[in-house]
C-alpha positions in Angstrom: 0.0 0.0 0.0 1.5 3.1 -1.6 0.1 6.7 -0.8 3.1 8.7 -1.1 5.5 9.5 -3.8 9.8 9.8 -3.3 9.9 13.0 -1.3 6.4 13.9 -0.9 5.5 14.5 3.1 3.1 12.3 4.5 -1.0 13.5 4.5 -3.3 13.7 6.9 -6.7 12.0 5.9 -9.9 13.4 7.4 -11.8 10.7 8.8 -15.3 10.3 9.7 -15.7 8.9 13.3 -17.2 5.9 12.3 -14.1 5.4 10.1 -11.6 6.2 12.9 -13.7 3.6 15.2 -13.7 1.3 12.6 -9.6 1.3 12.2 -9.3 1.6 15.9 -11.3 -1.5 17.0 -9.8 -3.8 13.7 -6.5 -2.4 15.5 -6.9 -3.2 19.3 -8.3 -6.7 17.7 -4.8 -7.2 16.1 -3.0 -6.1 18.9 -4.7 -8.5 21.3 -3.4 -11.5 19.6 -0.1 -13.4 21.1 2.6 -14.7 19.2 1.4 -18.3 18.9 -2.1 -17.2 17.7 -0.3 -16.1 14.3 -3.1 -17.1 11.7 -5.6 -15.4 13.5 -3.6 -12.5 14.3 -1.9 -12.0 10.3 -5.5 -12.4 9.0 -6.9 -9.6 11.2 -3.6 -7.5 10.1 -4.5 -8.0 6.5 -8.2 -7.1 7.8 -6.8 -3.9 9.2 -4.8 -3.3 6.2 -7.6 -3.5 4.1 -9.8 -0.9 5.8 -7.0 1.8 5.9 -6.9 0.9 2.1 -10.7 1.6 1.8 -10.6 4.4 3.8 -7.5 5.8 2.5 -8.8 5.1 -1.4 -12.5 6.8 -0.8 -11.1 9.7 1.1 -8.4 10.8 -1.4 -9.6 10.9 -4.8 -7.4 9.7 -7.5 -5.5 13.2 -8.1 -1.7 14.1 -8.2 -0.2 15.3 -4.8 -0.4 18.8 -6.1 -4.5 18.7 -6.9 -4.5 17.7 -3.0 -5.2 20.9 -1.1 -4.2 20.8 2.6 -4.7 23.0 5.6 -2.2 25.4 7.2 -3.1 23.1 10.3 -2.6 19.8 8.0 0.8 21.4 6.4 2.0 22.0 9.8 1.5 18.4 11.4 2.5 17.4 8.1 6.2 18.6 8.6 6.1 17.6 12.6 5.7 13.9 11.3 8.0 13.7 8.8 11.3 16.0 11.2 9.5 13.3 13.8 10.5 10.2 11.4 13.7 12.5 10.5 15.3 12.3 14.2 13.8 9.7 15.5 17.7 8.9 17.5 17.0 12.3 19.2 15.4 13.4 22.2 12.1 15.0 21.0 9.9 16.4 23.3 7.0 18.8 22.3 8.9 22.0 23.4 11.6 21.0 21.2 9.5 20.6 18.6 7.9 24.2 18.7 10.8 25.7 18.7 12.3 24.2 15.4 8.8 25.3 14.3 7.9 28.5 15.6 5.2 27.8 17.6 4.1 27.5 20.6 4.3 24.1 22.8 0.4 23.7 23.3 -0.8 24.9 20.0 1.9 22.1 18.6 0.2 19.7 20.9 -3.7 20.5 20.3 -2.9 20.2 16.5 -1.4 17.4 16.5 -3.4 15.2 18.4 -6.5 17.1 16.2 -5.3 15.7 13.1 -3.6 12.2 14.6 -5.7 11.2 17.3 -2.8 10.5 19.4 -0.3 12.4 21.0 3.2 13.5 20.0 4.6 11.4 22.6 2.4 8.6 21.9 3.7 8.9 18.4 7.1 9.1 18.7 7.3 5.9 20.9 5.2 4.1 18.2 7.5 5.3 15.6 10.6 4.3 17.7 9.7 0.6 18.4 8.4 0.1 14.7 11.7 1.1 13.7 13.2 -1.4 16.7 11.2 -4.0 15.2 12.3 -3.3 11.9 16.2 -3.5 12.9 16.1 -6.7 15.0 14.2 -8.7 11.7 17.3 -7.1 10.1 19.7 -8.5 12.5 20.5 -6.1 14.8 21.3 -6.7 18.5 19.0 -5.5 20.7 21.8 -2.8 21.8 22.1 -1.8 18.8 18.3 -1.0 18.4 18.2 0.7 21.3 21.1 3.1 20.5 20.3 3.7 17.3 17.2 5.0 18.3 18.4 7.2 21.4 17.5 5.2 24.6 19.8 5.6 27.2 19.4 2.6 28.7 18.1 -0.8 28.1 15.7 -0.9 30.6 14.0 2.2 29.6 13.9 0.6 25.9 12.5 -2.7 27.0 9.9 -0.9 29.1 8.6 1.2 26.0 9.3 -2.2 23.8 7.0 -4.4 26.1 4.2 -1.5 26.5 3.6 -1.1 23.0 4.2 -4.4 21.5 2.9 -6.5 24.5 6.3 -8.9 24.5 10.4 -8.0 25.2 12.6 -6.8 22.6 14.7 -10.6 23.6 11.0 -13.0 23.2 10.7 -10.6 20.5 13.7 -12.1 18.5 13.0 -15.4 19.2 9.3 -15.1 17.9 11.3 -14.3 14.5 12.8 -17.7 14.6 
């Protein structure tokens, strides 16, 4: 699933509530699965997949990137997320982020979790330990993953690991094999 183009910034898609519960409960479903349930659990992924797809598909009509019209509001979070995905080994924090920015901490905040649903903290971690589990099905040590994304210290990793994933980065691994 391809929405973006080389060097485009990511868009935000204005969803209906119904289509934002929709995603969420298809997404808590996925999450709730363990490791060993993993038909029932990739066949609900796909199932997720496939409503973002629909959603995505009926929201954005079938123009170029430059037909799209965003908001100021929509431009801004816009270039939050992608410095977000851009420094991802740094210590972000919502102050920081104003400042690069220009604006002010709780304006940043409010907008963001307007047009995200989540917060940028909430954000960042999710970003982080998607990226950790991308590196360790590469092959990189768990130390590695964690200093390549800026924890200081394991146990602060494995604690952020385990609360968004539901399992440690080290069963993690071994549910690879």
């Amino acid at each position: 699933f391809s929405y973006l183009m080389p060097g485009e910034n990511p868009v935000i898609l204005p969803l209906s509530n119904t289509s934002v519960d929709r995603i969420t409960e298809a997404f808590q479903l996925a999450l709730s699965y363990k490791c060993g349930e993993s038909l029932s659990a990739l066949r609900t992924l796909f199932l997720l997949l496939e409503e973002i797809d629909t959603q995505i598909k009926s929201t954005l009509p079938s123009v170029t990137q430059k037909e799209r019209t965003t908001t100021a509001s929509q431009q801004h979070v816009n270039r939050i997320i992608a410095y977000i995905n851009e420094h991802l080994n740094e210590n972000l924090s919502v102050t920081d982020l104003a400042k690069h920015f220009y604006l002010k901490p709780d304006y940043v905040s409010r907008l963001f979790k307007q047009h995200t649903h989540t917060s940028i903290g909430h954000y960042i971690a999710l970003q982080r330990i998607t990226t950790a589990q991308t590196l360790l099905r590469q092959g990189h040590s768990i130390s590695e993953a964690q200093e390549l994304l800026g924890y200081l210290s394991y146990a602060h990793f494995a604690k952020s690991f385990k609360k968004i994933t539901g399992i440690t980065p080290g069963y993690y691994i071994k549910s690879l094999k």
